[in-house]
DSSP file (Angstrom, degrees, kcal/mol; ACC not computed):
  #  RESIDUE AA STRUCTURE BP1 BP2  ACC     N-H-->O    O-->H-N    N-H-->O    O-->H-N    TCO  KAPPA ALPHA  PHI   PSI    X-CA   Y-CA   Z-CA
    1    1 A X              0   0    0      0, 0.0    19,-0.3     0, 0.0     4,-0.1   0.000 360.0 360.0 360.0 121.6  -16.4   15.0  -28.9
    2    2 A X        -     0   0    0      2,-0.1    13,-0.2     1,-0.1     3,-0.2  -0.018 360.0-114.3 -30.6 126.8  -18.9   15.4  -26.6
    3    3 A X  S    S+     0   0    0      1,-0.2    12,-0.9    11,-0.1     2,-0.4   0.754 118.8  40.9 -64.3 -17.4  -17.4   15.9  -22.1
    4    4 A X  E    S+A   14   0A   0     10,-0.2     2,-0.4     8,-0.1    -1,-0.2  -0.844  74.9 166.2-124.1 108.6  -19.5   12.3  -22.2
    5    5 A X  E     -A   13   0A   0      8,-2.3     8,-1.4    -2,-0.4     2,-0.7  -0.925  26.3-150.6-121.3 134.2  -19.3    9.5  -25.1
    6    6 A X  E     -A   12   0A   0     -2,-0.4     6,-0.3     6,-0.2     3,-0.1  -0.943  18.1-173.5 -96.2 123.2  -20.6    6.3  -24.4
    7    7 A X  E     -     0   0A   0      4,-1.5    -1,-0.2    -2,-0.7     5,-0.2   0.963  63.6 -26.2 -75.2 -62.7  -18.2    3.8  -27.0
    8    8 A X  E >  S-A   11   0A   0      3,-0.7     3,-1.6    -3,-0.1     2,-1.0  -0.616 102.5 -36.4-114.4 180.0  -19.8    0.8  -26.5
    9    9 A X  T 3  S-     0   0    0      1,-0.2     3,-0.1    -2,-0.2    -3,-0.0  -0.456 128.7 -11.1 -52.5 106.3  -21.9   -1.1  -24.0
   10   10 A X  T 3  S+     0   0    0     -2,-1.0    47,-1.1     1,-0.2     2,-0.5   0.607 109.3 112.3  92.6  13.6  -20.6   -0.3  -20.1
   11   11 A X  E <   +AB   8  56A   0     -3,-1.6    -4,-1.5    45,-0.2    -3,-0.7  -0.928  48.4 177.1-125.6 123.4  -17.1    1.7  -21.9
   12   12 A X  E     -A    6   0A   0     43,-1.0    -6,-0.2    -2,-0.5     2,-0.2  -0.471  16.3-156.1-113.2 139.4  -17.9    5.3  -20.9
   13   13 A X  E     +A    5   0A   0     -8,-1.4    -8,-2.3    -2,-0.2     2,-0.3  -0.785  13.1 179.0-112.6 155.3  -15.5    8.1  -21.8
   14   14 A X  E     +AC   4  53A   0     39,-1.8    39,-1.7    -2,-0.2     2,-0.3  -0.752  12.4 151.7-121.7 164.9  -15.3   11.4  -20.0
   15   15 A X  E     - C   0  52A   0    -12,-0.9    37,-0.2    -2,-0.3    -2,-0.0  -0.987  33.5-147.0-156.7-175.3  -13.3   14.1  -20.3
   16   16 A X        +     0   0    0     35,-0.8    36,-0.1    -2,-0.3   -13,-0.1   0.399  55.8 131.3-135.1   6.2  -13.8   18.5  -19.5
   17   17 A X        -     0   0    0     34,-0.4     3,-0.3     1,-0.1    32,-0.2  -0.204  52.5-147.1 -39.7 137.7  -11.5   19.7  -22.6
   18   18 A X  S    S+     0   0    0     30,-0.3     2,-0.2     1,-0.2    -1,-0.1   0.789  93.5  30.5 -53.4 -48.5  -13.3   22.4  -24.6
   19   19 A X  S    S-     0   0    0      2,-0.0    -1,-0.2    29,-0.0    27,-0.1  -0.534  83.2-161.5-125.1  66.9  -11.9   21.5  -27.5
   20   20 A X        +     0   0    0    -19,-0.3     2,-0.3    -3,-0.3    27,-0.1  -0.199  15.5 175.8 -76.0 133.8  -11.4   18.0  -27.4
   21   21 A X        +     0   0    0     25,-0.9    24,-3.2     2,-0.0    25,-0.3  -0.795  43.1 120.2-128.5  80.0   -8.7   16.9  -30.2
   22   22 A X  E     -H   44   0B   0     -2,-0.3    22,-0.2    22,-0.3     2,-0.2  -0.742  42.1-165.2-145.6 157.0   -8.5   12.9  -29.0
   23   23 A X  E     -H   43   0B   0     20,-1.2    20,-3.4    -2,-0.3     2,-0.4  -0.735   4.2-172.5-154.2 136.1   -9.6    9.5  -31.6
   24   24 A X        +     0   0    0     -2,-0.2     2,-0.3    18,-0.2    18,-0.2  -0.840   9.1 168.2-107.2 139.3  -10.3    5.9  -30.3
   25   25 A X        -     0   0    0     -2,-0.4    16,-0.3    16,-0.3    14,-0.1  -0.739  35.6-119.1-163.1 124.7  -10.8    3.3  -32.5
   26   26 A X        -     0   0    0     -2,-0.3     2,-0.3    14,-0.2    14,-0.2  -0.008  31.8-168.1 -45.2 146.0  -10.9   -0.2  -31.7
   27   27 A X  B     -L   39   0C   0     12,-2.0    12,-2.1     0, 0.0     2,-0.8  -0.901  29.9-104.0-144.3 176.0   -7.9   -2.8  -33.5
   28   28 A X        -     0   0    0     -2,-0.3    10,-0.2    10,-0.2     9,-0.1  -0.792  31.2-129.8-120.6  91.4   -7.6   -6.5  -33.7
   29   29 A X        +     0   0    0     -2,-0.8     3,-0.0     8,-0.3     0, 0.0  -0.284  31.7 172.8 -41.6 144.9   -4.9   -8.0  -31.3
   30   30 A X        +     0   0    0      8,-0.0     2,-0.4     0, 0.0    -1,-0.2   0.214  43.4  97.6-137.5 -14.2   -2.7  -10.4  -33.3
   31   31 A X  S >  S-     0   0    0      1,-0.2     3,-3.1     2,-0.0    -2,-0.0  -0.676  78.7-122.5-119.1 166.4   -0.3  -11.1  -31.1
   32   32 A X  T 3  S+     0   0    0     -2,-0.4    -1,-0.2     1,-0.3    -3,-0.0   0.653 113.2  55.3 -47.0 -23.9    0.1  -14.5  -28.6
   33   33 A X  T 3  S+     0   0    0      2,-0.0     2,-0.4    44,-0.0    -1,-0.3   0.745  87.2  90.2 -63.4 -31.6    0.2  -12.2  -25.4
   34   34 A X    <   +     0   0    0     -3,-3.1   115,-0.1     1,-0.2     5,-0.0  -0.480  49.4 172.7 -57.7 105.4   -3.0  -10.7  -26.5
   35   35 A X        +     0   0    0     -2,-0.4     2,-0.2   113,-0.3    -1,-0.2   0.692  63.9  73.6-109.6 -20.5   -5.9  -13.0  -24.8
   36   36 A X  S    S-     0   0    0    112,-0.7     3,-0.0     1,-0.1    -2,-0.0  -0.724  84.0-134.2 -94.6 177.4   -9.0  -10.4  -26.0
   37   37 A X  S    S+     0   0    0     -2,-0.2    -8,-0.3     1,-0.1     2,-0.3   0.770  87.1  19.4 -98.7 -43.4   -9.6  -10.7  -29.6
   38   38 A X        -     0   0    0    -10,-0.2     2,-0.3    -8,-0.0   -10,-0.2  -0.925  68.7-173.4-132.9 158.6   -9.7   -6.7  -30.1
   39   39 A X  B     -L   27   0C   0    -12,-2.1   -12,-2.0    -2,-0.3     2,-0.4  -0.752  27.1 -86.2-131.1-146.0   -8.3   -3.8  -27.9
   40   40 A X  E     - I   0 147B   0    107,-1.8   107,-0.6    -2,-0.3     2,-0.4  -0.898  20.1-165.9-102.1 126.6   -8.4    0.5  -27.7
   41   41 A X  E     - I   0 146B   0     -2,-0.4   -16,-0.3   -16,-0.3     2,-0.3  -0.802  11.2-172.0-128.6  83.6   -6.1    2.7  -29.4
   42   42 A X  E     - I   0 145B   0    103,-0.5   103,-2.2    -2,-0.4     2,-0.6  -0.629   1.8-168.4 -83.9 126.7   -6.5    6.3  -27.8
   43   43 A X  E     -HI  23 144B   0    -20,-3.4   -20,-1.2    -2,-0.3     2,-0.7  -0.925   6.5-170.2-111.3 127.2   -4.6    9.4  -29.7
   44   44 A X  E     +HI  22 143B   0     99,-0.9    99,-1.1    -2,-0.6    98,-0.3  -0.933  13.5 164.5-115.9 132.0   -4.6   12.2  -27.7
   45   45 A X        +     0   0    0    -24,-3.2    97,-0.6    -2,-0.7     2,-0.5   0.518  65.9   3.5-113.0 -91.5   -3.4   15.6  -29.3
   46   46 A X        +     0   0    0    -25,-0.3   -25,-0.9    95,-0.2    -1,-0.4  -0.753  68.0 177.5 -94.2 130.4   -4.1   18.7  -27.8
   47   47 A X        +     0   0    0     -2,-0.5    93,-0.1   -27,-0.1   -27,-0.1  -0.989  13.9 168.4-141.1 119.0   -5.9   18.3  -24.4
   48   48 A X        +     0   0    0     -2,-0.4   -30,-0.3    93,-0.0     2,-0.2  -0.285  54.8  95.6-129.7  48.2   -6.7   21.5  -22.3
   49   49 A X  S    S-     0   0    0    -32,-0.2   -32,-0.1     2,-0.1    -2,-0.1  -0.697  72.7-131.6-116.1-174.2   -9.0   19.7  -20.0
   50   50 A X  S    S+     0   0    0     -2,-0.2     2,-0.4     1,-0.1   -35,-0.0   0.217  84.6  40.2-113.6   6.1   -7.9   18.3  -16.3
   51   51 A X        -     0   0    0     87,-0.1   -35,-0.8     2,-0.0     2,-0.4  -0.997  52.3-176.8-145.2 160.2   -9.2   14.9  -16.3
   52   52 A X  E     +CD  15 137A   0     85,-0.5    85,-1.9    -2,-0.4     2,-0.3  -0.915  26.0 170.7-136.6 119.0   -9.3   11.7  -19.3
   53   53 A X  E     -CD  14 136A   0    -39,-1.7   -39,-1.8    -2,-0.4     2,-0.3  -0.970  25.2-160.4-128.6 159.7  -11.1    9.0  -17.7
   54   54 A X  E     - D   0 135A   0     81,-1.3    81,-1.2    -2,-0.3     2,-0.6  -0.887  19.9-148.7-140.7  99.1  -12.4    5.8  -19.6
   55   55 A X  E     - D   0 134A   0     -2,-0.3   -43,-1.0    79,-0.2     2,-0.4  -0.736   9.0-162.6 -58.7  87.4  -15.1    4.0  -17.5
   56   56 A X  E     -BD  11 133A   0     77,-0.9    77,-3.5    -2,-0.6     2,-0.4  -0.777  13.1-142.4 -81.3 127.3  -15.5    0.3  -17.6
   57   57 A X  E     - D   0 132A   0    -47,-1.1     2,-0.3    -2,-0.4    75,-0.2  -0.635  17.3-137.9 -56.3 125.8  -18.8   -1.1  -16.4
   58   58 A X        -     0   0    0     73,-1.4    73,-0.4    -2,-0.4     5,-0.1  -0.726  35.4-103.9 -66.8 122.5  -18.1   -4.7  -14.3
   59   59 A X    >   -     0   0    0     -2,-0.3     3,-1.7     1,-0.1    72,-0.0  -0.354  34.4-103.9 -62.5 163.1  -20.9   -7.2  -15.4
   60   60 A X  G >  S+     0   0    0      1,-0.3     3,-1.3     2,-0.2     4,-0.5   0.630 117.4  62.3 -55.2 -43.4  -23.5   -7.6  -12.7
   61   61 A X  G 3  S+     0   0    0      1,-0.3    -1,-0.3     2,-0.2    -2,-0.1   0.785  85.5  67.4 -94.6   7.5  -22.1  -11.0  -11.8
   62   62 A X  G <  S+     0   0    0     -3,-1.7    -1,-0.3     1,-0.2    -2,-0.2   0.334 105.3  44.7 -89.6  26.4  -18.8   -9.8  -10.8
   63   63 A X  S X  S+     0   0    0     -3,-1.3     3,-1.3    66,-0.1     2,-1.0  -0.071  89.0 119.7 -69.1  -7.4  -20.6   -7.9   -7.5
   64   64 A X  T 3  S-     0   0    0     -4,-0.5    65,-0.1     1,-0.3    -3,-0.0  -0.537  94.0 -10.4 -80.2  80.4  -22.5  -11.1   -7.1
   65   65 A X  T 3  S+     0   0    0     -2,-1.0    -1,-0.3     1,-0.2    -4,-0.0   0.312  92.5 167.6 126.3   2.2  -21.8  -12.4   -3.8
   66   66 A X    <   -     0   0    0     -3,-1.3    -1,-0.2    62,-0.1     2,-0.2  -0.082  11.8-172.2 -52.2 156.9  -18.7   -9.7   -3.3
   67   67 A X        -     0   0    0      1,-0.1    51,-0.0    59,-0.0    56,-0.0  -0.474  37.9-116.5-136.6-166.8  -17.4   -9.6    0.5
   68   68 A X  S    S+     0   0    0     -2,-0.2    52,-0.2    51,-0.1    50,-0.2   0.573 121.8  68.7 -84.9 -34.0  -14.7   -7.0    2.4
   69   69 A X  S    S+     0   0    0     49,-0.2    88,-2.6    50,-0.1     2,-0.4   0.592  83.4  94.7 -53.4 -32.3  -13.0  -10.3    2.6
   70   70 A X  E     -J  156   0B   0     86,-0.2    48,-1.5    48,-0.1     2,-0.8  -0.501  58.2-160.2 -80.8 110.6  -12.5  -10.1   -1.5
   71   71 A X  E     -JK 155 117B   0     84,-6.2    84,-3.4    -2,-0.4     2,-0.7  -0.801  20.6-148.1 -87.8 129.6   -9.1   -8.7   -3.0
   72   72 A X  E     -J  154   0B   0     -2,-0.8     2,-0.4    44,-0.6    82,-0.2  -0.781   9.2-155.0-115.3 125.1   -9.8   -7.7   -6.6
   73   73 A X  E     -J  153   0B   0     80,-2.2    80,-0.5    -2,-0.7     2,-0.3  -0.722  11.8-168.0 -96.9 134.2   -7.6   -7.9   -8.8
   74   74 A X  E     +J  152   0B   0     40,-2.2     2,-0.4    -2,-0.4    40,-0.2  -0.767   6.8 179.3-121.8  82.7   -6.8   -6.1  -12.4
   75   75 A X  E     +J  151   0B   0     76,-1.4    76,-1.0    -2,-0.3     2,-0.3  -0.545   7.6 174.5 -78.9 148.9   -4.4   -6.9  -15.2
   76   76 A X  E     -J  150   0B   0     36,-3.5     2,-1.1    -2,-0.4    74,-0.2  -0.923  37.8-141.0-161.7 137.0   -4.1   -5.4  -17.8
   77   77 A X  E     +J  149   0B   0     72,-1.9    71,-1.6    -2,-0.3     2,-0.6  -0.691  43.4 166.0 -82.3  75.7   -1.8   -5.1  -21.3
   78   78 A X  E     -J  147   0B   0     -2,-1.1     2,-0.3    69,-0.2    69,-0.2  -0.957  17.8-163.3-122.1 116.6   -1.7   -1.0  -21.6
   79   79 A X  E     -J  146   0B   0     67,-1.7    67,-1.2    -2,-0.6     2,-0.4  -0.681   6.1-174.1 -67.3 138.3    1.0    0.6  -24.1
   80   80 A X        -     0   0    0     -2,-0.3    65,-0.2    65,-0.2     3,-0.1  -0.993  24.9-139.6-127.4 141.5    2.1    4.5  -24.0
   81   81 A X  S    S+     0   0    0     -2,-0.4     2,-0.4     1,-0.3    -1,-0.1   0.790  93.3   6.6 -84.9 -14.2    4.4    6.3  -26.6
   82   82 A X  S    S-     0   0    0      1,-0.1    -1,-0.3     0, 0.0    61,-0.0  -0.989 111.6 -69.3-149.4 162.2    6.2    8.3  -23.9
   83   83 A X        +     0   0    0     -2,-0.4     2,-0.2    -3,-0.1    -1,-0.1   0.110  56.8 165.9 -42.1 161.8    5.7    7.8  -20.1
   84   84 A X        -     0   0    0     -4,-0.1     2,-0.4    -3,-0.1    23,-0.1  -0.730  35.7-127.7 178.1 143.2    2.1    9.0  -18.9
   85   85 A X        -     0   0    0     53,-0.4    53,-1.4    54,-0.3     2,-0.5  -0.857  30.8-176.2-105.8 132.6    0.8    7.8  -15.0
   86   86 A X  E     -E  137   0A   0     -2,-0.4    19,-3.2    19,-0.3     2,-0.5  -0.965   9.6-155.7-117.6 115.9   -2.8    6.1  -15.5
   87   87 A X  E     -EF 136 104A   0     49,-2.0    49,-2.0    -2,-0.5     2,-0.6  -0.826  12.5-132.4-131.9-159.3   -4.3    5.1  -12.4
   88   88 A X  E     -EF 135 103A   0     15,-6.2    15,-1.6    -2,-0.5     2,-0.3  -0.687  16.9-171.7 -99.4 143.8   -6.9    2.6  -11.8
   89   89 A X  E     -EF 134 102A   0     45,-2.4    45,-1.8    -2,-0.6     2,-0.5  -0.801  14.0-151.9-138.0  96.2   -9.8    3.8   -9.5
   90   90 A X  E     -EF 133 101A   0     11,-1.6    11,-1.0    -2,-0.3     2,-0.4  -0.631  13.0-161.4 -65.9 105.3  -12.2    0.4   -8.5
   91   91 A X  E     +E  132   0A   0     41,-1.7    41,-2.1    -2,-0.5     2,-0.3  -0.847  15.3 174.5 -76.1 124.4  -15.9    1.7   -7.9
   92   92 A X  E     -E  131   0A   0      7,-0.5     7,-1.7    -2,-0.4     2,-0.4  -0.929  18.0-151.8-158.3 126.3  -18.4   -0.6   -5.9
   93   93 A X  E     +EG 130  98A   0     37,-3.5    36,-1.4    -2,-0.3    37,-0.7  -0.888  14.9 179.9-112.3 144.4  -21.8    1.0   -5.1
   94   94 A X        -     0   0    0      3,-4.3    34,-0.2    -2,-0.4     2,-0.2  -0.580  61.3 -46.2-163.7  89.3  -23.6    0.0   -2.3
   95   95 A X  S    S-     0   0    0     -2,-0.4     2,-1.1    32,-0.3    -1,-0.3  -0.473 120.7 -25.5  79.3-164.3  -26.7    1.4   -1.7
   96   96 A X  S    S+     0   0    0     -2,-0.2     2,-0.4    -3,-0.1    -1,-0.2   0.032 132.3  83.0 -66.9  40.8  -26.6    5.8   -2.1
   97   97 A X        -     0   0    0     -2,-1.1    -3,-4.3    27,-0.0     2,-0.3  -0.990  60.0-175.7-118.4 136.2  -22.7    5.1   -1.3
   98   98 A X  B     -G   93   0A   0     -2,-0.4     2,-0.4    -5,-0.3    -5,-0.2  -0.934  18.3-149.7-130.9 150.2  -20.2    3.9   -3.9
   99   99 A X        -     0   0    0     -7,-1.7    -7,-0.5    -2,-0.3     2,-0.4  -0.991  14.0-165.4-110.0 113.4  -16.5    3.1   -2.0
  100  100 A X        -     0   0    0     -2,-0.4     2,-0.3    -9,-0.2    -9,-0.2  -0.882   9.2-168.9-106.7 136.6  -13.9    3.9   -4.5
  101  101 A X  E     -F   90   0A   0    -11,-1.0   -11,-1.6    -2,-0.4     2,-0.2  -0.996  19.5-143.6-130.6 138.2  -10.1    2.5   -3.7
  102  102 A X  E     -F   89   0A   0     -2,-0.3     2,-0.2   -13,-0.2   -13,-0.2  -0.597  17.8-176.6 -97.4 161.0   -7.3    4.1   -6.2
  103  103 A X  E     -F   88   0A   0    -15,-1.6   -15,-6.2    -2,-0.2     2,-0.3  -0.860  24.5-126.7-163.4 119.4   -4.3    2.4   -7.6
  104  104 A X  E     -F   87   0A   0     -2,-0.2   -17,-0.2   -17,-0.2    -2,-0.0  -0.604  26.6-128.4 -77.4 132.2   -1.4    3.5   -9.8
  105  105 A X        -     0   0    0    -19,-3.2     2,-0.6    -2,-0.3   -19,-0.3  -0.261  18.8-132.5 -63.4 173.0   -0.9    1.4  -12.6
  106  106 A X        +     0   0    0      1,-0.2    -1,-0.1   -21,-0.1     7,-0.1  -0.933  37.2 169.9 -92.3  93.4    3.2    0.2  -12.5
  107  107 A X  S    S+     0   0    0     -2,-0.6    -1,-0.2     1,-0.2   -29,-0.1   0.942  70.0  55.4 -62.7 -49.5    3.4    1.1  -16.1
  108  108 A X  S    S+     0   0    0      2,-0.0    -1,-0.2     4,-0.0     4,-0.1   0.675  96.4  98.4 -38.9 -40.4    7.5    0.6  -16.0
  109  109 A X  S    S-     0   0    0      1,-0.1     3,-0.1     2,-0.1    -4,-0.0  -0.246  80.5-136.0 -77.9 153.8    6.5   -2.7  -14.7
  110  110 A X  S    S+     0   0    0      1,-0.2     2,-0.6     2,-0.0    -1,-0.1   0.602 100.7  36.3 -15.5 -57.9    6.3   -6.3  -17.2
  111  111 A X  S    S-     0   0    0      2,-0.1     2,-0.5    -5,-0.1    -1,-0.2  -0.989  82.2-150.3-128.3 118.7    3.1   -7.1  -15.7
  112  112 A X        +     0   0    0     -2,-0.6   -36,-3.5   -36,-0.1     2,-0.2  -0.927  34.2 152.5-118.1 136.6    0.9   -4.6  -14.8
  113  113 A X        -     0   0    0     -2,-0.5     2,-0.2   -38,-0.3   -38,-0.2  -0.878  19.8-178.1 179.6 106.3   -1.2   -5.7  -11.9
  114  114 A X        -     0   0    0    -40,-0.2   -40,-2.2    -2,-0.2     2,-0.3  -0.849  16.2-147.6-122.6 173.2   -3.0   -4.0   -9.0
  115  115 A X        -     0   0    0    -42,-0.2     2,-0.3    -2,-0.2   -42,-0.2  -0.754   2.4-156.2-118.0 151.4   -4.8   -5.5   -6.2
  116  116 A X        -     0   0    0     -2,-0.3   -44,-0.6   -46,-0.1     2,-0.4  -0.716  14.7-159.9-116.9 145.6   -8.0   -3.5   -4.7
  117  117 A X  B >   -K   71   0B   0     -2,-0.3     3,-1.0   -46,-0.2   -46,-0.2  -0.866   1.3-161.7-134.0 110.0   -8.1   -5.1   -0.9
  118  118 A X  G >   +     0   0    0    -48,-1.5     3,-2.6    -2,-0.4     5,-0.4   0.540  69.4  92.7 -77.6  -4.7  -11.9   -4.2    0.0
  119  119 A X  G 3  S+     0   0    0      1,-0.3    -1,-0.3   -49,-0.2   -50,-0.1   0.797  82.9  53.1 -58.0 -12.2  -11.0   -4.7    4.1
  120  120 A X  G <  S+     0   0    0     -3,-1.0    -1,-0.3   -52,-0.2    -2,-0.1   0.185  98.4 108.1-122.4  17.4  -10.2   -1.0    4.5
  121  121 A X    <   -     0   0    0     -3,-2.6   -20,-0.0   -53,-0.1   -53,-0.0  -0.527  68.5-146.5 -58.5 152.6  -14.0   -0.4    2.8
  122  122 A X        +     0   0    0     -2,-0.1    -1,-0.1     2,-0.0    -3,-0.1  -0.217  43.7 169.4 -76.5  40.3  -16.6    0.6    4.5
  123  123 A X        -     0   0    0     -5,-0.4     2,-0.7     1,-0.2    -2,-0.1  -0.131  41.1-139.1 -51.4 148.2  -18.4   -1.5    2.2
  124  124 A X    >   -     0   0    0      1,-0.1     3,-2.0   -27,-0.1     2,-0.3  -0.637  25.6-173.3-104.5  45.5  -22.3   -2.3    2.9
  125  125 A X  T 3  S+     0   0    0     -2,-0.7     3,-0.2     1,-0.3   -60,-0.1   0.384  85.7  52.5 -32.7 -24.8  -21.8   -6.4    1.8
  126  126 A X  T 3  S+     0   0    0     -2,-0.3    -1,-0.3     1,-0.1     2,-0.1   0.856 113.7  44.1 -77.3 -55.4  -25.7   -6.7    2.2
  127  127 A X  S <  S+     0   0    0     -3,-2.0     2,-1.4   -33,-0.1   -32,-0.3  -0.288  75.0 138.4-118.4  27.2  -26.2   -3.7   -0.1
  128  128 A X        +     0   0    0    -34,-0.2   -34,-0.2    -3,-0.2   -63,-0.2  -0.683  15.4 167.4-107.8 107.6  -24.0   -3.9   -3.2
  129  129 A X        -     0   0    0    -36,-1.4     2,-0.4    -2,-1.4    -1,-0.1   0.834  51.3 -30.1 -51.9 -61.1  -25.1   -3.1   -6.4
  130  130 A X  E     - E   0  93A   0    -37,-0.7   -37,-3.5   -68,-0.1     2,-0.3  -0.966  38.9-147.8-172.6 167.0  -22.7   -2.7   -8.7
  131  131 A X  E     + E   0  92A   0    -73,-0.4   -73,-1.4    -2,-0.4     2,-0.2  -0.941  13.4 172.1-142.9 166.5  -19.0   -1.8   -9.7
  132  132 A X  E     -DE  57  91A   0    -41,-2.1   -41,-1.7    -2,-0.3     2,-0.6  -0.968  27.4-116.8-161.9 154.6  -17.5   -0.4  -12.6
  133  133 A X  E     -DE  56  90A   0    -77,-3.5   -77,-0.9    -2,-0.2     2,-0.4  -0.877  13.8-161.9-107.6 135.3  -13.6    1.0  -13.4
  134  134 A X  E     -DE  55  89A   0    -45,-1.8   -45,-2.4    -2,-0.6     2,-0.7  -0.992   4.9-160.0-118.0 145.0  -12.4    4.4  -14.2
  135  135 A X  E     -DE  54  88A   0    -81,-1.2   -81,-1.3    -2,-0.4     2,-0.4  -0.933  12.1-162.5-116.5 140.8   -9.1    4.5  -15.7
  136  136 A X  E     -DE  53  87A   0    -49,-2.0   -49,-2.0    -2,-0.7     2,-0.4  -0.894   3.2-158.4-120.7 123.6   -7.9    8.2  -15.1
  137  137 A X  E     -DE  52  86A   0    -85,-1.9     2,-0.9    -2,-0.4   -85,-0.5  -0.867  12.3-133.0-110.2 144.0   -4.8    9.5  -17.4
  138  138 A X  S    S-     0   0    0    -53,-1.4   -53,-0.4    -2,-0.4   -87,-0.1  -0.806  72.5 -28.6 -83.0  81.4   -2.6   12.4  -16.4
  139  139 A X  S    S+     0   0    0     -2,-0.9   -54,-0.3   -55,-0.1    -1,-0.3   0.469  77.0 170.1  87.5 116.2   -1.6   15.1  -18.6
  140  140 A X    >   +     0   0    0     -3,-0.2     3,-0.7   -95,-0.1     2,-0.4  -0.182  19.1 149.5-129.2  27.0   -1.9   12.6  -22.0
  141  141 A X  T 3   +     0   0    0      1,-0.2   -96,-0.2   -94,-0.1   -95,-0.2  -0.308  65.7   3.5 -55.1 124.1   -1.6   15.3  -24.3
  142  142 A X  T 3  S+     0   0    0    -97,-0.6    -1,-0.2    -2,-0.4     2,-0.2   0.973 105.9 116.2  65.2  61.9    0.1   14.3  -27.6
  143  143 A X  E <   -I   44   0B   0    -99,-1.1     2,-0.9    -3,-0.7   -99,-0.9  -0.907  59.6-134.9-145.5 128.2    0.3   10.8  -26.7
  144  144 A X  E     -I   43   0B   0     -2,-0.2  -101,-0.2  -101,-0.2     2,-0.2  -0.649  21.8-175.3-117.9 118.1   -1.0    7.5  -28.0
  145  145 A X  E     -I   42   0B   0   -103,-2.2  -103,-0.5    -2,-0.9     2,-0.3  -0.409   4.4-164.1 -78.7 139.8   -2.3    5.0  -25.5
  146  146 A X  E     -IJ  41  79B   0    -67,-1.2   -67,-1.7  -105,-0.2     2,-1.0  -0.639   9.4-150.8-141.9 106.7   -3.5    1.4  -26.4
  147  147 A X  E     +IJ  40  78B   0   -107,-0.6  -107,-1.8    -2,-0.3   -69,-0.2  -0.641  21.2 167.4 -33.3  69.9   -5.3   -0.7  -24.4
  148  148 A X  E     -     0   0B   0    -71,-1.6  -112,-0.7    -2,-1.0  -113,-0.3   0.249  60.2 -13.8 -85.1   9.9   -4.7   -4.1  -25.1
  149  149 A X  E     - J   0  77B   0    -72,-0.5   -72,-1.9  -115,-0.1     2,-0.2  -0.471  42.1-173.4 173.1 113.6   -6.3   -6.3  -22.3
  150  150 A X  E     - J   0  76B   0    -74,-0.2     2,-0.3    -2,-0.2   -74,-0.2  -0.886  16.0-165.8-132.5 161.0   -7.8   -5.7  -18.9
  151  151 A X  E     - J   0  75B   0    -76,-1.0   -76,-1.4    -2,-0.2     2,-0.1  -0.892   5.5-152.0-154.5  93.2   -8.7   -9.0  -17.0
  152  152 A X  E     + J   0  74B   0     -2,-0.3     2,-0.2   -78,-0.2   -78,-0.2  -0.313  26.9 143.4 -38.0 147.1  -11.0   -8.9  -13.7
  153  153 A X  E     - J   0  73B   0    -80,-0.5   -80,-2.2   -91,-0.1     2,-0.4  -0.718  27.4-154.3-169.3 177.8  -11.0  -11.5  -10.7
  154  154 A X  E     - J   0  72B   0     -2,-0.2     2,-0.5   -82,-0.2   -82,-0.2  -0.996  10.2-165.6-148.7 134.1  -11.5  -11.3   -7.2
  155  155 A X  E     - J   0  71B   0    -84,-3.4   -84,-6.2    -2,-0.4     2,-0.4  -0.934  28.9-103.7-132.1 150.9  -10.1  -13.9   -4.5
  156  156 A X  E     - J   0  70B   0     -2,-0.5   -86,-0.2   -86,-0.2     3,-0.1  -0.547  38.1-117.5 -65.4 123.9  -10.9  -14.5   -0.8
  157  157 A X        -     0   0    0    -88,-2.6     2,-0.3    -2,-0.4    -1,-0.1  -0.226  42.5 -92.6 -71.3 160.9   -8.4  -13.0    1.6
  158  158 A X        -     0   0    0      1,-0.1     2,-1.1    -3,-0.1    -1,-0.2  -0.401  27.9-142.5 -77.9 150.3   -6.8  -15.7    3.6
  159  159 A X              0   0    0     -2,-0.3    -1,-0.1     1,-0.2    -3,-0.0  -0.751 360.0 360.0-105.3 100.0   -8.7  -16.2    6.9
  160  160 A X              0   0    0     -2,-1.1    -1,-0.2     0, 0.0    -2,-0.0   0.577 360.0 360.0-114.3 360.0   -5.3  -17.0    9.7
């Protein structure tokens, strides 16, 4: 597999293995928890690179009208077969500058759910282009990951 595969439209993955020994293939959520229709089932076997990331583009109108003011928020339904740290790295480009803020998911956690809080940006609010997600795995050798849901929104911080 190519150090860049586009899967679909705006899902990206990269990785720097040599010999990449990994297979994705989309499946069909079945069960009530499940709110998209299909998700991602990454097997990773032998990995002797230093990063796995899987890039989602955010459509165009979730930047539309984005503020520092905005916490953005990500849930998401992710399985592992043995512990593995993923975390979530929020991209917003804005002008030749992208502001990235990281977050580990809380896999151990029920609900897994981090908050981006764009106040501690130096975001350009006049100049924003676009954003996009990488989700960045650690060490996932000889483990199989599945991506069953990730869920965007973005709320106004409270003004007291």
């Amino acid at each position: 597999m190519p150090t860049k595969t586009a899967m679909a439209d705006g899902i990206t993955l990269f990785h720097d293995c040599r010999e990449s020994n990994l297979t994705l293939r989309q499946l069909r959520n079945i069960r009530p928890e499940d709110l998209a229709p299909f998700g991602l089932r990454m097997d990773v076997f032998r990995f002797d690179g230093t990063f796995l990331s899987l890039v989602i583009d955010i459509p165009p109108e979730g930047a539309q009208g984005l503020l520092k003011r905005h916490l953005v928020r990500l849930s998401t339904i992710i399985e592992v077969e043995k512990p593995l740290e993923i975390f979530a790295r929020l991209n917003v480009r804005h002008g030749p500058n992208t502001e990235q803020v990281v977050r580990e998911l809380p896999l151990h956690m029920e609900e897994i759910v981090v908050e981006f809080d764009l106040a501690y940006t130096k975001l350009n609010e006049k100049r924003i282009e676009g954003m996009w997600l990488d989700l960045i795995f650690e060490s996932p050798q000889m483990n199989q990951v599945t991506i069953r849901d990730l869920t965007f929104s973005r709320y106004p911080r409270a003004e007291i």
